[in-house]
N, C-alpha and C positions, 0 to 999 in steps of 0.2 A: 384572479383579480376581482375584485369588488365593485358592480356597476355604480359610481357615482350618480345620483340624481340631480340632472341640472333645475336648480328652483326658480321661481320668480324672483324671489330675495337675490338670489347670486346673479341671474342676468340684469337686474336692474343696477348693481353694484358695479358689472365690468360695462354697462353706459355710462354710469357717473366718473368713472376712473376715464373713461375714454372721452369724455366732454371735458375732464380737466386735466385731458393730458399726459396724465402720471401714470407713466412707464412703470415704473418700477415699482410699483403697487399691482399693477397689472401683469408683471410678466411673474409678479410672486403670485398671482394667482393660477396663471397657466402652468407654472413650471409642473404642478402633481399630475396632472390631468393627462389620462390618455387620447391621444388623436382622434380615438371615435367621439369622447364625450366632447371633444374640442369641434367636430364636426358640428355633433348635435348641436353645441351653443350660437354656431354659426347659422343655423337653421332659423336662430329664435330674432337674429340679430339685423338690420338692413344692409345695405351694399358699402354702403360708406365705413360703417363699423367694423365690417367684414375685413375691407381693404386698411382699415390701420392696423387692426391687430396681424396681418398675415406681414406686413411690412415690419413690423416690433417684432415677432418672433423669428428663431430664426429657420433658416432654409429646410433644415432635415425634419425639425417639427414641421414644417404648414406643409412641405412635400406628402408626407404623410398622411393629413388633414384630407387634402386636395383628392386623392384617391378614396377617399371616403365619402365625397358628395358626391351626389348623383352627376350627372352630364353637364342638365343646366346649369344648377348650381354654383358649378367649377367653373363654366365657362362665363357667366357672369364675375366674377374673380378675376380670370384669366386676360376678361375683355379692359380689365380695370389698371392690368402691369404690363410695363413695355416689354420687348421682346430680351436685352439684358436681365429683367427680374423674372422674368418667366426661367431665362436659361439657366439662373440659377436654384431656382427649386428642381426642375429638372435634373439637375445633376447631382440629385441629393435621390433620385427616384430606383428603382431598378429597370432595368434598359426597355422589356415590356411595355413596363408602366411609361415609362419615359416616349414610347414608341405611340401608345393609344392614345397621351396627351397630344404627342405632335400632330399625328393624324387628325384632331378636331379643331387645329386651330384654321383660321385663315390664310389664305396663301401668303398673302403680304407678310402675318403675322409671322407665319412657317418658318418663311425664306431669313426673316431677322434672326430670328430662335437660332435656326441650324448655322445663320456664318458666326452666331456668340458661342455657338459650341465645335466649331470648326477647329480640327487640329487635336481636337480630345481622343478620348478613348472611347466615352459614349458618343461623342457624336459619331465615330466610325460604327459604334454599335446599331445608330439608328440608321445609318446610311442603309445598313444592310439589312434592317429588320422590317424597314418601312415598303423596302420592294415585296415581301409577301401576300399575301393576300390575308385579313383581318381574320378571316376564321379555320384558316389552315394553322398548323404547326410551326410554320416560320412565324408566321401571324402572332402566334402565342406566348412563345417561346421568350425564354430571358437568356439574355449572353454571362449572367452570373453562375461558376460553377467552380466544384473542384475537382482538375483532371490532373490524373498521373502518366507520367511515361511510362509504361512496363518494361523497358528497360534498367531503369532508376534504383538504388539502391533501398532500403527500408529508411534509413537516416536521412540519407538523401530526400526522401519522399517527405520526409515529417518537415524537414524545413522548408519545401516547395511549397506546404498546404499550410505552413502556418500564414505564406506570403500570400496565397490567394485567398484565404478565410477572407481576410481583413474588407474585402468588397463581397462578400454573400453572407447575404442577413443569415439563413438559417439552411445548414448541412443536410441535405436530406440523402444524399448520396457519393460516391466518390469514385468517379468514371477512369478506365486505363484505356489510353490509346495508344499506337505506334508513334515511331517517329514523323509518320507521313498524317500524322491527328484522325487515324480510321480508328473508331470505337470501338474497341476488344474486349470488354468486359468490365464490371464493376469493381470495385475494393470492399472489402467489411473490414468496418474497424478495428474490431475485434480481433478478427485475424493480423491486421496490421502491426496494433500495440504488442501482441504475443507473437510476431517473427522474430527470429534471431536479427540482432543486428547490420551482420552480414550478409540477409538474403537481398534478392532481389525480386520487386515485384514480380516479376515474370511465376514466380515461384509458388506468390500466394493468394494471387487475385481471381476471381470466379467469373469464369469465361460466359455464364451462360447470360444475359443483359436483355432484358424486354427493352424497345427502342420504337420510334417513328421516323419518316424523315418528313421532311421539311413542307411538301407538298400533300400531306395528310389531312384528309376535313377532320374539323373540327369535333364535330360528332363521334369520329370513330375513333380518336384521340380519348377522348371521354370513355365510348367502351373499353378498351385496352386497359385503363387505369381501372376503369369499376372492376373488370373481370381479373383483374392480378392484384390489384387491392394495392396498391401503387402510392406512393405522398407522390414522388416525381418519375419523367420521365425522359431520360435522352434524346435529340434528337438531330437526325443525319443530316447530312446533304447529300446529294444526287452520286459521290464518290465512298461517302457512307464513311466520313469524317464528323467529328463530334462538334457542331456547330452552336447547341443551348439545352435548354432542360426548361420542362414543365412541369410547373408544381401544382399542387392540387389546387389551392386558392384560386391558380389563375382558371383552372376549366374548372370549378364549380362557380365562376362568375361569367364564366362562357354558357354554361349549361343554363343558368340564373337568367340569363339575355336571349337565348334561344326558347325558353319557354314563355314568357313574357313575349315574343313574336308571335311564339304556335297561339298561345293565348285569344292572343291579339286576331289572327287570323281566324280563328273557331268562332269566334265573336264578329267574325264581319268586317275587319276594320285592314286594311292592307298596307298601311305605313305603321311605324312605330309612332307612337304619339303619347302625349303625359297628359294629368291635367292643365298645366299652366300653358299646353300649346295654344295657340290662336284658334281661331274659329276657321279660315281661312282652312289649316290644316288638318282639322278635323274634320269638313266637309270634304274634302280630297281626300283622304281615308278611307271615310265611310260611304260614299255615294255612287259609286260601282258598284258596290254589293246590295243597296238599294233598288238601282236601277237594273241591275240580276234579277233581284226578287220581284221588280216590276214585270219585269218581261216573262218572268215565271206565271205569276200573277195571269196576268194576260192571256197565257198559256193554258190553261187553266178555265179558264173564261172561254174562251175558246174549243174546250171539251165538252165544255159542260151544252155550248149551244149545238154537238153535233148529235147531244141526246136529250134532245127537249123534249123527243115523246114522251121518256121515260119519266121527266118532273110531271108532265099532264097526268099520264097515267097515274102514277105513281107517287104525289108528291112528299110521300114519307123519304125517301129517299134522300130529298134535298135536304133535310135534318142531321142526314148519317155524314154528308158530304165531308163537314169540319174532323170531326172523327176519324176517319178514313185518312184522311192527311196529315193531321198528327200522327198517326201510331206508324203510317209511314215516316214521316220526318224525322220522329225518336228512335225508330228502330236503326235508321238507317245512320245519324248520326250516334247510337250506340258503337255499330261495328264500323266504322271510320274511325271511331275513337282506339276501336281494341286492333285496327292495322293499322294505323299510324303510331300507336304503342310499341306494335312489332317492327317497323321498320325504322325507331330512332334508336329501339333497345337492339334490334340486328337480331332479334331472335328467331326468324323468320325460317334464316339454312334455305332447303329447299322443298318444304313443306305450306307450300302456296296454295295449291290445290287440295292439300288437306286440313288448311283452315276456315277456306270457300265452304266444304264439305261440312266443318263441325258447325261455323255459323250457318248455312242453311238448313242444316237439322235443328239447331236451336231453334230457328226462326220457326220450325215447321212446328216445333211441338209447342212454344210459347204461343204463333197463333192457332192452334189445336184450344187450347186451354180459354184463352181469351175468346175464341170463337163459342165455345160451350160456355162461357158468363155470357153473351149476345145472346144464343137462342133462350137462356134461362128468362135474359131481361126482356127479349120478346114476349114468352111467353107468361111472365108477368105484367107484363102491360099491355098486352091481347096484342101483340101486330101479327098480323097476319102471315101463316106457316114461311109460304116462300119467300116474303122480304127477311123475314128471321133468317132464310138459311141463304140468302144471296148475300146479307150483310156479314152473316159467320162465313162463309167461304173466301169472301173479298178480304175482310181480314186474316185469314190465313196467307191467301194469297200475296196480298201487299207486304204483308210481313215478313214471306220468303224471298219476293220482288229485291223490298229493300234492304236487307240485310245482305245480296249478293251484291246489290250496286252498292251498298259502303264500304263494303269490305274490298272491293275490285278497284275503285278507283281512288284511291290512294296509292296502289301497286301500282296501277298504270300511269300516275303523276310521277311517283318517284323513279321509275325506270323513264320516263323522258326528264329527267331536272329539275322539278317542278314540286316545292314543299308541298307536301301530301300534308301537314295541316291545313290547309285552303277544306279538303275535304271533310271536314269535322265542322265545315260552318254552313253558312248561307249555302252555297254550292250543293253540298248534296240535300240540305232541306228541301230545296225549292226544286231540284229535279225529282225526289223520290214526292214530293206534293202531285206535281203535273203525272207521273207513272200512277200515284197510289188513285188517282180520283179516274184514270181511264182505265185502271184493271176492275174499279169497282163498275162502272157502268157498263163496260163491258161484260162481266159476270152477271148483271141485273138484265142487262138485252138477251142473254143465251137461257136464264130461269125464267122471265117471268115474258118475254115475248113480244116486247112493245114495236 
């Protein structure tokens, strides 16, 4: 399909049409339009405008729409139709989606939505999907799918799935269960259309089925699929009965959310936040990690007054200070970076100690390297021998320092619960600053004697 360009000429045309009213001039202009681009014009347009035209079109278009704007967006929308006009885009949605819209409304709002959909088929779907947890597999998962009996005949099958096509947008697989709904394996089409007429699934369906259940993070959902190369995925319940299926769309907008967090947290900032949040919520964010680096800070200050000979003696030193605390900060944010890498990619096995191992050898021969550009620039700019090789030593050293404490504590966040991106921000900056500036003056009090 051909991305439309939405112009100023055309969004100024769907105001005029929408100031005078004329439906039918307007909904001939929406009818070509794909739902993304029908987003985007929504983007360009105000709240009021927003809310006629999602009330003119109908339910399965602006269903669609609606999952295309971001959060806010939607729920500005959302905050503008009663809970009847809600429940009826909803029911135009797949059960998922239908699941993550209910979840953000308000409770008052909730409790209208779900008794307008009470007695449905989705709304039994949301009953059961909303008890998940949002980033587990139940969480994920869509109740739209096509399963077969393996007992069922070939004919028999093809009339089954013409009836359940009709509610799943797009076939990505075709699951066999028993008659108790325990997940036995997949079907190939393929195989299907070329059985004889008189077989019976049991016959020619392929037993072997990559699957999750229900209780699955999120994350390791995601490896599964990357590492089998997967469009969707079945997924059990606790009797390892076929309860929904995850398709790729949905964990790559899982995946899309969860690094946008890591993001988020590598940067400092420990809520999710946009820009059109309030100020309010942005200083709640961000001001822990502030008041972290205060205290770091401080910390710091604190070292430096327990070697105040060494600034008298010595006050080249107090120059090297800044230095020494960055190439700790960077290094050590490097390798937080490359173990929190390995522990969302899972590549990890049991090879812990032998990642410690390579990044402290890196560490050792990068500050090797860096420590001979130091005594070079020493000895270019005449400082004298031993502050040359206290400040190359101290860079070595900090450089080995912090590359084990990045790489370490991320391991030991995620083995107590605790997102090991926290470790790629503030956090480990500000501990490997207070470590880098007391390994250097300690190396400075054992060379030069203060």
């Amino acid at each position: 399909m051909t991305e439309i360009e939405i112009t100023q000429e055309f969004l100024d045309k769907i105001k005029s049409l929408i100031e005078q009213q004329d439906n039918d001039e307007l909904l001939l202009h929406f009818k070509g339009l794909h739902h993304a681009d029908i987003a985007e014009v929504f983007d360009q347009l105000n709240i009021d405008e927003v809310i006629y035209i999602v009330k003119l079109l109908d339910s399965q278009k602006t269903a669609e729409v609606l999952m295309e704007l971001d959060q806010d967006d939607r729920q500005k929308i959302l905050d503008n139709l009663n809970a009847r006009e809600i429940a009826d885009e909803i029911r135009e949605m797949d059960t998922d989606d239908a699941t993550d819209i209910i979840g953000e409304l308000p409770d008052h709002v909730m409790t209208g939505v779900v008794n307008n959909l009470q007695g449905t088929e989705m709304g039994r779907h949301i009953q059961e999907l909303i008890k998940y947890d949002e980033n587990s597999a139940g969480g994920l998962m869509a109740k739209e799918l096509i399963k077969v009996n393996e007992n069922w005949s070939v004919t028999g099958c093809l009339t089954e799935m013409r009836a359940q096509a009709e509610n799943v947008t797009r076939v990505h697989s075709i699951y066999v269960v028993d008659d108790d709904g325990v997940l036995k394996g997949r079907l190939s089409l393929k195989d299907l259309i070329t059985a004889p007429s008189d077989a019976h699934i049991n016959d020619v369906y392929i037993k072997k089925v990559d699957y999750v259940d229900v209780h699955t993070e999120g994350e390791e959902v995601a490896r599964v699929m990357k590492k089998y190369d997967l469009e969707a995925i079945p997924v059990v319940d606790e009797l390892n009965r076929l309860v929904g299926r995850i398709t790729i769309d949905d964990i790559v907008d899982f995946i899309t959310e969860e690094a946008d967090k890591d993001y988020q947290l590598a940067a400092g900032i420990s809520e999710d936040v946009a820009p059109d949040d309030t100020v309010g919520q942005f200083i709640r964010a961000r001001l822990p990690w502030l008041i972290l680096g205060l205290i770091g800070g401080l910390g710091a200050v604190y070292i430096l007054q327990g070697f105040e000979g060494a600034l008298q003696n010595y006050p080249l030193l107090f120059f090297f200070t800044p230095l020494i605390a960055a190439m700790a900060g960077n290094v050590g944010v490097q390798s937080s970076a490359i173990a929190v890498q390995g522990l969302t990619r899972g590549t990890f096995g049991k090879s812990i100690l032998k990642l410690l191992a390579k990044e402290v050898l890196i560490a050792l021969l990068n500050g090797m390297a860096l420590g001979l550009l130091i005594l070079a620039f020493g000895y270019v700019m005449d400082i004298p021998n031993l502050v040359g090789l206290t400040i190359a030593l101290s860079i070595i050293c900090v450089i080995m320092v912090a590359a084990l404490i990045g790489t370490s504590i991320p391991i030991i966040l995620d083995k107590r619960g605790i997102d090991p991106a926290i470790a790629t921000g503030p956090f480990i900056t500000t501990s490997n600053d207070i470590f880098g500036i007391f390994i250097f003056f300690f190396i400075a009090k054992m060379i030069l004697g203060f």
